[in-house]
C-alpha positions in Angstrom: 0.0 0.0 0.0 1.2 3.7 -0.9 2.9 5.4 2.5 -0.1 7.8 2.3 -3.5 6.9 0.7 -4.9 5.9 4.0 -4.0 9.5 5.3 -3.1 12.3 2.3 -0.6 14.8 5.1 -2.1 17.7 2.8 -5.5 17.3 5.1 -3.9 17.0 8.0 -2.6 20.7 8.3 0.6 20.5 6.9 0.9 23.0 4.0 2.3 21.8 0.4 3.5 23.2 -3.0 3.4 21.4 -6.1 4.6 22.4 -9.7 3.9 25.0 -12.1 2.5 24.9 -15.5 4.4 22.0 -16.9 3.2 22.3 -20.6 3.9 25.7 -20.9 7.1 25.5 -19.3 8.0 22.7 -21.6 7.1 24.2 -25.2 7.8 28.0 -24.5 11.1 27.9 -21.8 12.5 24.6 -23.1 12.1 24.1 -26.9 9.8 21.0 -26.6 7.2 19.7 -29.0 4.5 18.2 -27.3 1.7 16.9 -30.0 -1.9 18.1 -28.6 -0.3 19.1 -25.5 1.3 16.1 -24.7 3.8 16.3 -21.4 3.9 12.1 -21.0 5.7 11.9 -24.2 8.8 12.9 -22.3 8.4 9.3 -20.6 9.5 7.1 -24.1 13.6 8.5 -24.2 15.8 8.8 -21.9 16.7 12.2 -22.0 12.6 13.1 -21.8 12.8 11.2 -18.7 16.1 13.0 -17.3 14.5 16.6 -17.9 11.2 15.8 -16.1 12.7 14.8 -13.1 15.0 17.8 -13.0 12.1 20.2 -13.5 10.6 18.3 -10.3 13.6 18.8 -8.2 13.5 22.4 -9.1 9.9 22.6 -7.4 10.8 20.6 -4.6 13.7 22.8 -3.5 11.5 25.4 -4.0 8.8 24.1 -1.5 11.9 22.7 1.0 13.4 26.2 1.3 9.9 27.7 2.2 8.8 24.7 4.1 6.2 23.0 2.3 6.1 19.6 1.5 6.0 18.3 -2.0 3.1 16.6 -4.1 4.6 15.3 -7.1 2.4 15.3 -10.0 2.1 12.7 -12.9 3.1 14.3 -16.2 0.1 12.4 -17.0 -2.6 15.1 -18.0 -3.2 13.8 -21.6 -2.4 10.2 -21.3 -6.2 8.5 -21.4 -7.9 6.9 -24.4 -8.9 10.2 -26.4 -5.5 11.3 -26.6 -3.7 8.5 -27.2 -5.6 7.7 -30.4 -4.8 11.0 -31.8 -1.1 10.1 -30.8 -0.8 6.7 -31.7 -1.0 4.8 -28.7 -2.5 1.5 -27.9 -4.2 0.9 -24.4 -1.3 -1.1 -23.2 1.1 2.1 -24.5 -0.8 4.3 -22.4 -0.6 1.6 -19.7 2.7 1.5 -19.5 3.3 5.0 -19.7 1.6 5.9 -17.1 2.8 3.4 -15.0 6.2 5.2 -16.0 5.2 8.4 -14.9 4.7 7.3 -11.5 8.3 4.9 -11.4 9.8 8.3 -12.3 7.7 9.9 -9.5 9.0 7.3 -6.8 12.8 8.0 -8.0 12.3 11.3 -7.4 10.8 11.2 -4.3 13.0 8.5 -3.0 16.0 11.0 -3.5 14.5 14.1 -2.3 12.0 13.1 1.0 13.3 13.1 4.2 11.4 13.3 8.0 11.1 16.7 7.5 10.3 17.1 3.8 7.0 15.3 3.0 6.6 14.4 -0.9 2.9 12.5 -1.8 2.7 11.0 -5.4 -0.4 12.1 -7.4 -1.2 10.4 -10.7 -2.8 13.1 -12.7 -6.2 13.0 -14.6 -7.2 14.9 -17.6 -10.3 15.9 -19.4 -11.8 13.2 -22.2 -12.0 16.7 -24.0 -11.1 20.0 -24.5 -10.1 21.6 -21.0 -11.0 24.9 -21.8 -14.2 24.1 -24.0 -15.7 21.0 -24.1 -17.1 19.8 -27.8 -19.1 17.3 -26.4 -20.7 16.0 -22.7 -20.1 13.0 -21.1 -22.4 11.1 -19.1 -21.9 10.1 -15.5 -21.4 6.4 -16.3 -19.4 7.3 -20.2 -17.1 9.2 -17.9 -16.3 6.4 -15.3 -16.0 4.0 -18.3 -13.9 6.4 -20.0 -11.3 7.4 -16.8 -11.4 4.0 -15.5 -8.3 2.2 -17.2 -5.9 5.0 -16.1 -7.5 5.6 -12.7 -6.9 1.6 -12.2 -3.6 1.3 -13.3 -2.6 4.2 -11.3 -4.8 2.5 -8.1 -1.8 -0.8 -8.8 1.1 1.5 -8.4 2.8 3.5 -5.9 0.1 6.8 -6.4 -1.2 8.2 -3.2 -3.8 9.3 -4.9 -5.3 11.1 -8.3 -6.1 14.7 -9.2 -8.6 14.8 -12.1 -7.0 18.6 -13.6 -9.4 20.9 -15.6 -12.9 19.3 -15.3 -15.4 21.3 -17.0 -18.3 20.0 -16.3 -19.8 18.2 -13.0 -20.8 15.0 -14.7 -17.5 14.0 -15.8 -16.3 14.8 -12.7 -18.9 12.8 -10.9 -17.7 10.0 -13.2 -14.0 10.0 -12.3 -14.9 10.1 -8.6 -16.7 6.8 -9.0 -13.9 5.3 -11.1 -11.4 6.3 -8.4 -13.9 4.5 -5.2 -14.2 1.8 -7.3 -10.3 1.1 -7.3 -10.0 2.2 -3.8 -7.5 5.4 -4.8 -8.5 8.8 -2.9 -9.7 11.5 -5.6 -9.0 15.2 -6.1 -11.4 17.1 -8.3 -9.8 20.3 -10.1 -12.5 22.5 -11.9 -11.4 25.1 -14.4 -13.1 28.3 -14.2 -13.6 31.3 -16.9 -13.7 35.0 -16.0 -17.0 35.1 -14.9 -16.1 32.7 -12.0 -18.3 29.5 -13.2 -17.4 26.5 -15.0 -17.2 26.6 -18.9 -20.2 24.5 -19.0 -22.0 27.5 -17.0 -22.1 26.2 -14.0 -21.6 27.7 -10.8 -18.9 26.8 -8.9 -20.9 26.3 -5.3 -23.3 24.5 -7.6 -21.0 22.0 -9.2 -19.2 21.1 -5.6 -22.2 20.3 -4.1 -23.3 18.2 -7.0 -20.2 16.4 -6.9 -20.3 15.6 -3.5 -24.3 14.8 -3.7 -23.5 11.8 -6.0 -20.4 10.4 -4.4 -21.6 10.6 -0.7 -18.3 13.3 -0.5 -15.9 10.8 -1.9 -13.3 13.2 -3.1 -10.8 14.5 -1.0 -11.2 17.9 -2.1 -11.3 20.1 -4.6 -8.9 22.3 -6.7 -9.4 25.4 -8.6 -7.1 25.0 -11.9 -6.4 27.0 -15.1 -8.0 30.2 -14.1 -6.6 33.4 -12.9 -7.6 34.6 -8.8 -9.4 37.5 -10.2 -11.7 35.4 -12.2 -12.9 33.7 -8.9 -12.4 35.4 -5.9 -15.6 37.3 -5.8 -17.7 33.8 -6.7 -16.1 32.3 -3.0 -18.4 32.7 -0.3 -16.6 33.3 3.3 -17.2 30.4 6.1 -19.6 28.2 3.5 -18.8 24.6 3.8 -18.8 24.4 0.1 -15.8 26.9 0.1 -14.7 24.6 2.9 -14.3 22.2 0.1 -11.3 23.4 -1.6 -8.2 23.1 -0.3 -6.0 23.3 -3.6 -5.4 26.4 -6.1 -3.3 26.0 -9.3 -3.7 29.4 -11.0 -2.9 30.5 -14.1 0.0 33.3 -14.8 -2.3 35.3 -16.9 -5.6 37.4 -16.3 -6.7 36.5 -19.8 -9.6 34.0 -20.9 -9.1 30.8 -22.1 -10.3 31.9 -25.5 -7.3 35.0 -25.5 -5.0 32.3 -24.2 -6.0 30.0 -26.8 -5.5 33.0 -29.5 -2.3 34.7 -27.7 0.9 34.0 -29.9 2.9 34.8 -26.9 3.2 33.5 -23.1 1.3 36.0 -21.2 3.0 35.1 -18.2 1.9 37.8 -15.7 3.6 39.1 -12.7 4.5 36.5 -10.3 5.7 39.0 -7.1 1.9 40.4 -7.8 0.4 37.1 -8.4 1.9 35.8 -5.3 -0.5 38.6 -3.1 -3.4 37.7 -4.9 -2.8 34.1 -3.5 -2.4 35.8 0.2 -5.4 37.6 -0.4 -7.9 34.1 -0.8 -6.7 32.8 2.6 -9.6 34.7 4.2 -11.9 33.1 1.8 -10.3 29.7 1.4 -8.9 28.9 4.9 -8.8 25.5 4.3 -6.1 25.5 0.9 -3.6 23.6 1.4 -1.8 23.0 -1.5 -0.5 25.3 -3.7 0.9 25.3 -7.6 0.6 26.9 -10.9 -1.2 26.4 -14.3 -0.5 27.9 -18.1 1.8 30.2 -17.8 3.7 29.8 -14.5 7.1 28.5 -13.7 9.7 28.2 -10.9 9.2 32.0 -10.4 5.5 32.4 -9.8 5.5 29.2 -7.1 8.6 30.9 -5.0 6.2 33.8 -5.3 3.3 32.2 -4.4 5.0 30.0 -1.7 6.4 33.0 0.0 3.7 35.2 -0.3 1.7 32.7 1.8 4.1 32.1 4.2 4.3 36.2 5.5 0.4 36.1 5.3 0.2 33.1 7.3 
């Protein structure tokens, strides 16, 4: 059994960091091409494999210097069924890929953890669709059918758990929840939000937590709020409401601009990470349950130290 499934340290008080916006950080800062956004590709050569775990190790000393513990995240976003087809991959490719992604998590963490330095191993989840606008809607059960070989192979490795990044609607989140009970691996649900605070699929927020929770009997963990900027949410959190209570996790995005600018911009916007640092302060009143913190498009090394201390004065 994985040194932490029964009892994930990040709900326990303790205060963790995780990564920034791998992708981004990949294709603009390091020169890499990653087909349809692809970050588990790195996993088939050896030198894909080197540069991920040195991008880890960068984050971890990052969260060890401010101290934070470390969750280590799968570079596993796009590596389900949908994807691999357009890429090529069989179901026993993106089996053993995955399983890959978490071997390379366990090196790292073996090297890095100590008594004082937590690391928890997350096997990441990704959308069936677009994570910024979904072309079509899965159904509660399609979804669990759909998340279900990844979220079992990950359930038969070292994982602590799964984070289910960029969920767009509540049904497919619903769906990955139940895949996740079924194999007996805690769950994290990450919604993306757009300016207006609410999910792309219109949903609100408050409304999409509760729905989650409704049909799973509370199974996840808690939530995360991924891919969207703090000033595109902060005024849809309501102080002391146990939904709110929910969400213990915030990976932000760099920029203030939609997902449709993003998707348009030639350029990485990637914001101001001193400034985006005091909007994360700012939540804690809101959120004073978050737990873990990261970054999404746009951020790297920079924005998390940011972030990381930022918290730390306000705490």
């Amino acid at each position: 059994m994985p040194k932490y499934r029964e009892n994930l340290p990040q709900i326990s008080g303790k205060s963790f960091l995780t990564d920034g916006g791998l992708e981004t950080v990949l294709i603009f800062h390091d020169g890499f091409d990653l087909p349809e956004f692809a970050a588990y590709v790195l996993l088939e050569t050896r030198e894909g494999e080197e540069h991920l775990k040195n991008y880890l190790r960068t984050y971890a000393g990052i969260a060890r210097e401010n101290g934070f513990g470390f969750i280590l995240e799968a570079p596993t976003w796009r590596a389900s069924k949908n994807w691999g087809d357009k890429l090529g991959h069989s179901a026993a490719d993106l089996e053993r890929l995955n399983r890959a992604a978490i071997s390379l998590l366990e090196e790292v963490r073996s090297e890095i953890e100590s008594e004082e330095f937590t690391c928890v191993i997350s096997g990441q989840i990704g959308p069936e669709g677009d994570g910024y606008s979904p072309d079509a809607f899965l159904s509660i059960e399609d979804a669990e059918k759909y998340h279900t070989p990844q979220i079992a192979t990950f359930a038969d490795t070292a994982a602590d758990m799964i984070s289910a990044l960029t969920m767009t609607y509540a049904e497919e989140a619903i769906g990955v929840a139940n895949a996740a009970k079924a194999a007996g691996i805690p769950a994290v649900i990450s919604f993306t939000l757009e300016t207006d605070g609410k999910l792309p699929s219109g949903q609100s927020l408050k409304d999409a937590i509760e729905q989650v929770d409704a049909a799973t009997g509370e199974y996840p963990a808690y939530y995360m709020i991924n891919c969207a900027h703090p000033t595109h949410f902060a005024n849809a959190l309501e102080k002391g409401a146990a939904w709110t209570g929910r969400i213990r996790a915030l990976r932000a995005n760099a920029s203030k601009m939609s997902h449709e600018e993003l998707d348009n911009a030639e350029e990485l916007d990637e914001g101001n990470p001193v400034e985006l640092g005091a909007e994360h302060a700012a939540l804690k009143e809101k959120l004073p349950n978050l737990s873990v913190l990261g970054g999404c498009c746009g951020t790297d090394h920079r924005h998390i130290a940011e972030i990381a201390k930022a918290w730390t004065r306000g705490a």
